[in-house]
VMD Tcl script that draws the C-alpha trace (Angstrom):
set ca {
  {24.11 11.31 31.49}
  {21.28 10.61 28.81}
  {20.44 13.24 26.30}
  {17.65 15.14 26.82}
  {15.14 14.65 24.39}
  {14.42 17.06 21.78}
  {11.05 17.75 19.84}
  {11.36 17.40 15.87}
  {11.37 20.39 14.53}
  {8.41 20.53 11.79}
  {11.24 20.13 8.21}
  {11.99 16.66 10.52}
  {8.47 15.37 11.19}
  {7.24 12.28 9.52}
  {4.29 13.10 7.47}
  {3.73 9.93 5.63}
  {2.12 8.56 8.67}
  {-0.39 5.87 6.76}
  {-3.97 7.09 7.21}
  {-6.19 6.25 10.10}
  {-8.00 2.82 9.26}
  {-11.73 5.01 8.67}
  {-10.48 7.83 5.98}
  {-10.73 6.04 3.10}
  {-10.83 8.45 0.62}
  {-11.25 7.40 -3.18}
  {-8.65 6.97 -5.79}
  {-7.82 9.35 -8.78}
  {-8.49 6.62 -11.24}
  {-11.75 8.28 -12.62}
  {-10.34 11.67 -12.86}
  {-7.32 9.92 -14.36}
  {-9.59 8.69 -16.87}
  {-11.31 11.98 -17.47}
  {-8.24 13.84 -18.03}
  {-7.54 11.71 -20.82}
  {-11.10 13.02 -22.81}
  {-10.58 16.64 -21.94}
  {-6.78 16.56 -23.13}
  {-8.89 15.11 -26.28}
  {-12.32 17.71 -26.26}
  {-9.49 20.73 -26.37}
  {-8.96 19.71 -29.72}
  {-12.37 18.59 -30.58}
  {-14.84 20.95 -28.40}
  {-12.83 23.88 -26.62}
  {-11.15 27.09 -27.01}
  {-7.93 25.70 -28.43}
  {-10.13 24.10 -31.61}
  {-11.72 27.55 -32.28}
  {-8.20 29.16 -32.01}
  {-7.05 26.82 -34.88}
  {-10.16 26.99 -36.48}
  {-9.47 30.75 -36.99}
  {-6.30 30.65 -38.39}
  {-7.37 28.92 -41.27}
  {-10.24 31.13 -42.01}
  {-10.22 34.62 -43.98}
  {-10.82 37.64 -41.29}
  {-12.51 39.80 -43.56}
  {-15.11 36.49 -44.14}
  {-15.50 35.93 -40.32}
  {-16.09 40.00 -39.62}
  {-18.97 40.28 -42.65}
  {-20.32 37.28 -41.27}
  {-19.93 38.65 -37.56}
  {-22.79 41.34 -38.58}
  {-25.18 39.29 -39.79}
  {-25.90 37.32 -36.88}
  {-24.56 39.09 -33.55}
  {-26.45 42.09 -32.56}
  {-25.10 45.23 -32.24}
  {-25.26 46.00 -28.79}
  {-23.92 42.57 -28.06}
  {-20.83 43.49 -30.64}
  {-20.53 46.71 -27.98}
  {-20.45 44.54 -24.57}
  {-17.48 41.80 -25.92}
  {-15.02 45.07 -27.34}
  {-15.50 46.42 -24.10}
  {-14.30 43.22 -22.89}
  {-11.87 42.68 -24.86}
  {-13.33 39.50 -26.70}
  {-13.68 38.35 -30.10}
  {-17.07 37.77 -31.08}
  {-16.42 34.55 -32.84}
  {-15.38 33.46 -29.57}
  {-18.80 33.68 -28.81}
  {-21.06 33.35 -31.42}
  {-20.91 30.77 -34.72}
  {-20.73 31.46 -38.33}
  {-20.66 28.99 -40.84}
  {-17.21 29.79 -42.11}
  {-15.54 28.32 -39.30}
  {-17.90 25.66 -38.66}
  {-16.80 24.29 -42.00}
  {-13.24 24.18 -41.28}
  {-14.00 22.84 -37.75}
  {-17.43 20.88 -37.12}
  {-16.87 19.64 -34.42}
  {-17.51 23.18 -33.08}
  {-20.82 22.85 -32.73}
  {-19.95 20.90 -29.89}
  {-18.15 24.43 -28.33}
  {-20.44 26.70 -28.73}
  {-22.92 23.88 -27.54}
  {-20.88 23.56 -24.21}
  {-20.91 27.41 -23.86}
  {-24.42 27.66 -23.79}
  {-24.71 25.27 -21.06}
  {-26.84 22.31 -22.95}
  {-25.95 18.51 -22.05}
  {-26.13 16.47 -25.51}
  {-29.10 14.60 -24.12}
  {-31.41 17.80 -24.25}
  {-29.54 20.23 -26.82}
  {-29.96 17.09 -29.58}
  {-33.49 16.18 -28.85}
  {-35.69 15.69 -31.56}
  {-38.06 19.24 -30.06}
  {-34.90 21.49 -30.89}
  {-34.20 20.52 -34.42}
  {-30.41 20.08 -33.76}
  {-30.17 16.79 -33.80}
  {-29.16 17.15 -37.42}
  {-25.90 18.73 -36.54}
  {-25.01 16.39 -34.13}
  {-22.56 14.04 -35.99}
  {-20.81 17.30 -36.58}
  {-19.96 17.50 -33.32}
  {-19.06 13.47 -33.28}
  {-16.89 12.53 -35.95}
  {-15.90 16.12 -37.77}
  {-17.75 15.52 -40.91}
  {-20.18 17.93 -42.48}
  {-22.74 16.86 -45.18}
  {-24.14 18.94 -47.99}
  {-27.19 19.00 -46.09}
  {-25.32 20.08 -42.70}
  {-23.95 22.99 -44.93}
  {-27.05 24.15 -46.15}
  {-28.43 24.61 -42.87}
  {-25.45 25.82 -40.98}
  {-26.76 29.58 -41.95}
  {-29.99 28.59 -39.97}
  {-28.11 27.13 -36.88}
  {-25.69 30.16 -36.67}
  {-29.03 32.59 -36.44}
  {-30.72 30.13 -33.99}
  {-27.80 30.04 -31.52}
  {-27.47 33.63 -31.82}
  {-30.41 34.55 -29.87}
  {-29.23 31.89 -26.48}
  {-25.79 33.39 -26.76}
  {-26.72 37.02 -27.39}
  {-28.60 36.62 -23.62}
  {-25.98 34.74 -22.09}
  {-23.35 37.76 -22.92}
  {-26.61 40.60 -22.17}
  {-27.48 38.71 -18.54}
  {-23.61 37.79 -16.88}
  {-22.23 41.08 -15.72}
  {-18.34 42.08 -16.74}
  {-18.82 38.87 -19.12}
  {-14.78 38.00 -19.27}
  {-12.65 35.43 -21.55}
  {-12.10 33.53 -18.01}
  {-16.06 33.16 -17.93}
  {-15.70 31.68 -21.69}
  {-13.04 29.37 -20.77}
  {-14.75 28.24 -17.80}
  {-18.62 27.99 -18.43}
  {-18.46 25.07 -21.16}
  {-16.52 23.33 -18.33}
  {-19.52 22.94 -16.17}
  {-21.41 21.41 -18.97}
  {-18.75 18.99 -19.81}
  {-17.68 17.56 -16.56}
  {-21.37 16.96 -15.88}
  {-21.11 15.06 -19.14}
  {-18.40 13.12 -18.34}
  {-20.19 12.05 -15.36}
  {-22.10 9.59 -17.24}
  {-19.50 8.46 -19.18}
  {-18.62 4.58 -18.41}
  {-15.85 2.91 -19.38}
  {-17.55 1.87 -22.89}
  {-18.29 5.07 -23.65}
  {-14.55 6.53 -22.85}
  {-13.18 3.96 -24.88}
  {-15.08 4.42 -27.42}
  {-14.99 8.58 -27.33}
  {-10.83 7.84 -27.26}
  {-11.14 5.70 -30.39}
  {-13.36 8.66 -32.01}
  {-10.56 11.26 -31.18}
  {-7.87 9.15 -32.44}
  {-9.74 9.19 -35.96}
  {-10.05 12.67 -35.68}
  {-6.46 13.40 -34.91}
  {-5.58 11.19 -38.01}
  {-7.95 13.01 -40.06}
  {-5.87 16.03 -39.26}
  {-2.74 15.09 -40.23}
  {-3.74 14.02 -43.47}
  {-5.86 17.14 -44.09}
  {-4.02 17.71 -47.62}
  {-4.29 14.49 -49.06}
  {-8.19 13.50 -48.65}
  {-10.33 13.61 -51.21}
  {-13.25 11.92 -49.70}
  {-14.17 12.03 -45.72}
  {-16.71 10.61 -44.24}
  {-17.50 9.43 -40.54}
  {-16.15 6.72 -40.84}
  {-13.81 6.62 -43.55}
  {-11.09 9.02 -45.26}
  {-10.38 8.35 -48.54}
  {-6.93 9.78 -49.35}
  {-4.85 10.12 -52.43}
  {-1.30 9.47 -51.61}
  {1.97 10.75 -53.48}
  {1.92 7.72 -55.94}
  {-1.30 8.86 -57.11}
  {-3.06 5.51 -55.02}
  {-6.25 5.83 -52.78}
  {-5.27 5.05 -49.35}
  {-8.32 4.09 -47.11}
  {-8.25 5.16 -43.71}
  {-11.96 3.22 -41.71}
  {-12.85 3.48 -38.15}
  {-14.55 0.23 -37.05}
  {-14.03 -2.86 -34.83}
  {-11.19 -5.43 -35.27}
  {-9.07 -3.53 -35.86}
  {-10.17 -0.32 -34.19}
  {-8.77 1.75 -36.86}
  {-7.40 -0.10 -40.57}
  {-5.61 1.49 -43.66}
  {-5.68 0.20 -46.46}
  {-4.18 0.83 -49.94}
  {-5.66 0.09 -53.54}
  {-3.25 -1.25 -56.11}
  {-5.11 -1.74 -59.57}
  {-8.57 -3.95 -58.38}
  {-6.70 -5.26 -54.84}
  {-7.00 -3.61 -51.85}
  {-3.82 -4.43 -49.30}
  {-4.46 -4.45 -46.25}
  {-1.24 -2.21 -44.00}
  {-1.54 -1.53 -40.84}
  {-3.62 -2.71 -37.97}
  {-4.51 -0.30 -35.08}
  {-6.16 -0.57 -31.42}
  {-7.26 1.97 -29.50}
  {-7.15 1.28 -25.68}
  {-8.65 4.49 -24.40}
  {-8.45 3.15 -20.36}
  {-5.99 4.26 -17.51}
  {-6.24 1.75 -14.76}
  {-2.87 0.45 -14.53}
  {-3.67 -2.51 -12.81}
  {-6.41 -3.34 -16.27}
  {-3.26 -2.42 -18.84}
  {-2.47 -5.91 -19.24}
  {-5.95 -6.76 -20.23}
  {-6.31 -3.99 -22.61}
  {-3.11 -5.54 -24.20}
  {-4.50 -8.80 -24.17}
  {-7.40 -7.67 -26.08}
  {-5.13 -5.47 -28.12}
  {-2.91 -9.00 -29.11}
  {-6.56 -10.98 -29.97}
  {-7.74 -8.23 -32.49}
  {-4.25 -8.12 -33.79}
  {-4.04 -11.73 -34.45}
  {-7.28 -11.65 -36.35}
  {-5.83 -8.57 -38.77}
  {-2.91 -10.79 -39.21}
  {-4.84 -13.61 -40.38}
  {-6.72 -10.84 -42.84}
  {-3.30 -10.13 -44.19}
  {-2.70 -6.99 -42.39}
  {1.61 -6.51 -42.44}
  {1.76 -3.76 -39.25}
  {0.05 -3.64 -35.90}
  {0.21 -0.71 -33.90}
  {-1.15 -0.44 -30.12}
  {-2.42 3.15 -28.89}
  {-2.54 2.50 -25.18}
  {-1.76 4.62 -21.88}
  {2.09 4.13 -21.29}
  {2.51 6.01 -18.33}
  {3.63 4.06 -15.26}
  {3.86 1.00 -17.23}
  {6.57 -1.30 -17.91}
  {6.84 -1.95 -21.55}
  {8.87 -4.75 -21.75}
  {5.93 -6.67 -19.32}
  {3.40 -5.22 -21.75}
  {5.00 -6.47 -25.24}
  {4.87 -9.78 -23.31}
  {0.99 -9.24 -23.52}
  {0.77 -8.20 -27.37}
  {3.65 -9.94 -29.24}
  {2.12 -9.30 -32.62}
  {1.90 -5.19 -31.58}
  {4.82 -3.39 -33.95}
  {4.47 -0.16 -32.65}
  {3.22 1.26 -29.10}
  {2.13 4.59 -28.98}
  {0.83 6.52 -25.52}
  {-3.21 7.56 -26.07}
  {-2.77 10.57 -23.97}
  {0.34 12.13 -26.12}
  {-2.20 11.20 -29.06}
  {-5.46 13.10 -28.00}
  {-3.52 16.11 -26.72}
  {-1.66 15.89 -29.73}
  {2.16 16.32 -28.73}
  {4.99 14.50 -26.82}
  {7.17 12.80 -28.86}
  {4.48 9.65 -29.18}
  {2.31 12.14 -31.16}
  {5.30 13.31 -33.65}
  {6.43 9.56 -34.20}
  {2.74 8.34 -35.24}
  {2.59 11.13 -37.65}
  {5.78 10.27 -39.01}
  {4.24 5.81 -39.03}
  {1.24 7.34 -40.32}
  {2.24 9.55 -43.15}
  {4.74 6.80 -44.23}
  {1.90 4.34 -44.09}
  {-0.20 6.37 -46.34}
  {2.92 7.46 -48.79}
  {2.46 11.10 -48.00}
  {4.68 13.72 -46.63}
  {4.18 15.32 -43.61}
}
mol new
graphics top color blue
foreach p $ca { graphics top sphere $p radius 0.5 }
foreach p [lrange $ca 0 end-1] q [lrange $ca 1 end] { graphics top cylinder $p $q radius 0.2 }
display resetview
């Protein structure tokens, strides 16, 4: 006698059945990519920047400056929510520890870079603030007049959304930015990855630079040498040490800001031809800041013989995992400084 047959219970169905041959939905490979810049813009442009921003600042000189520019019934509505108001509103004394901040509060009030930097608002002279970190004597003189100018958007934007909450502040500069990121191309993300990079090395050798610029950190290392740290093209990123008149050229680094694993290889490949031209410039290291995940790395040294060092881009721009903590250790022994 046969067995009867039984219906699979629904823990026993197959449910990898491959789709039907007309749902074709599309890949993750451009979310993939845009992870990658907002693991990056929490750093640079969101509430985790502010938060470190803050502890490096004086209370008592972020509450006196509080008053000046955040009116008083707007002071009223955040402590009945609960909020800071320098969660909210700018003052220059944390805009000078973190300029790239203008870029937050920017987001929060819901202006695309395209129309917030347009020569009609007058901002456009804070905008390499928001870029590459750096702040100019100029920037600083005016930084009173962009704190009272913002004031006024921000003070309506609190006034106008009802129950105004911290999960409307984390969430608002969100819209703004993924509508950004929109019109990002690949260029541009490889280019914004390269920017962040600097950024994050500009942080770790916050001590030791006596000189920063946008594209260049001039740091004084333990040995009492200048160390010069210069975001460009081939290499992406270069530092440099001067010994009496010479300058030796160290290390060697590409940024490879993509995460199409199928394009790895090529990013290597472009990786190995910028490294061979450093070599040829007398450049000793060459370090590859790429997106490991998924990857085989014995396939991809294969691509980039000359590349000493690999180091995973994301674990860079989100700045942990233990890629992160072993290119501060290369770095700071590159330099000569301790960590």
């Amino acid at each position: 006698m046969k067995n009867p047959k039984t219906t699979p219970t629904p823990e026993h169905r197959d449910t990898t059945e491959p789709p039907k041959p007309d749902l074709r939905p599309p890949g993750p490979l451009r979310q993939i990519a845009f992870h990658q810049l907002l693991v990056a813009a929490r750093k640079r442009v969101f509430i985790d920047a502010l938060s470190d921003a803050l502890g490096r600042v004086d209370p008592r000189e972020i509450k006196a400056q509080i008053s000046e520019y955040v009116p008083a019934d707007v002071q009223r509505i955040l402590a009945a929510s609960g909020l800071r108001d320098e969660y909210v509103f700018p003052v220059p004394a944390v805009l000078e520890v973190r300029p790239t901040l203008i870029g937050y509060y920017r987001l929060l009030v819901g202006a695309p870079q395209k129309s917030f930097y347009k020569g009609s608002t007058g901002m456009g002279r804070f905008k390499s603030m928001e870029e590459t970190g750096t702040c100019s004597k100029k920037q600083l003189s005016r930084l009173d007049d962009y704190c009272r100018a913002m004031a006024a958007p921000l003070a309506g934007l609190v006034r106008q959304i009802p129950g105004f909450t911290d999960r409307d502040l984390r969430e608002l500069p969100l819209l703004t930015f993924g509508s950004q990121l929109q019109g990002s191309n690949n260029t541009q993300i490889g280019k914004r990855a390269m920017q962040d990079v600097f950024l994050a090395i500009a942080d770790t050798l916050k001590g030791f630079i006596v000189k920063e610029e946008p594209n260049k950190l001039t740091v004084r290392n333990s040995a009492r040498r200048i160390v010069y740290v210069n975001l460009s093209h081939d290499p992406d990123v270069s530092i440099q040490e001067q010994v009496a008149r010479s300058i030796h050229n160290k290390v060697a680094i590409e940024v490879k800001g993509g995460t199409d694993i199928s394009n790895a290889h090529n990013r290597a490949g472009e990786a190995e031809k910028s490294h061979s031209k450093a070599r040829q410039k007398g450049f000793r290291d060459f370090w590859t800041i790429i997106s490991k995940t998924g990857l085989d790395m014995t396939k991809l040294t294969r691509e980039s013989q000359t590349t000493t060092e690999w180091f995973d881009v994301t674990e860079l721009l989100s700045r942990q995992g233990k890629d992160w903590q072993a290119f501060r250790q290369r770095l700071a022994g590159a330099v000569g400084i301790p960590l």
